[in-house]
N, C-alpha and C positions, 0 to 999 in steps of 0.2 A: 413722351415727347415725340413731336412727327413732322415730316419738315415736306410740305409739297412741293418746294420746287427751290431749287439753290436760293434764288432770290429773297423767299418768305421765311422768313421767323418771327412769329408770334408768340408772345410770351403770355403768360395771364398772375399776377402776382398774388399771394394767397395772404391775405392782412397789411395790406399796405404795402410802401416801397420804402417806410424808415429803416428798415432793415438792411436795403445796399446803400453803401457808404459812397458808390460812385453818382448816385444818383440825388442821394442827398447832400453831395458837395457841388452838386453841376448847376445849383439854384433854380432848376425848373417846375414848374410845377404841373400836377395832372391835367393831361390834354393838350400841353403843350408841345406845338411838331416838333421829332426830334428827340422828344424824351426815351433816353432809354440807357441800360447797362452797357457799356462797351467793351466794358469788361468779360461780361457775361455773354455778352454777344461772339467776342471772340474766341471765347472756351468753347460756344455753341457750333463755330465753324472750323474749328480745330477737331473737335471730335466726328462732322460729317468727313474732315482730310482724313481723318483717321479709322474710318471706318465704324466708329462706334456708333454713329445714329446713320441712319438711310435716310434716304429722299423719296420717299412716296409721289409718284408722279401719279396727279387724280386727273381724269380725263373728262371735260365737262361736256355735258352733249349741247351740240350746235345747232342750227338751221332748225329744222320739224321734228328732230329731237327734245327740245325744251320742250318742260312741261308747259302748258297752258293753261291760266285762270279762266274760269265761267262765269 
């Protein structure tokens, strides 16, 4: 797991989302804004309080650094 920046948590679910209970009681369905574990989200920012996952700060190049298509 890796987290670029306080803000971002992306998750990617591995067979579906029948499997959290929070998410299958919130009657959303996929693609819908919004949808997500909040549960899980809050273990997820509990453990960056906690030091357990880091926040990778990625640094994206600007100005005439971007690469350019031909």
């Amino acid at each position: 797991m890796e987290k670029f920046s306080e803000a971002h948590t992306s998750i990617q679910w591995v067979g579906g989302t029948a499997g959290c209970p929070v998410i299958a009681a919130d009657g959303t369905r996929p693609g819908d804004p919004g949808r997500e574990c909040t549960a899980l989200r809050a273990s997820i920012d509990r453990a960056v309080a906690d030091g357990e996952i880091t926040v990778s700060h990625v640094e994206l190049p600007t100005g005439a650094g971007i690469p350019r298509l031909h």
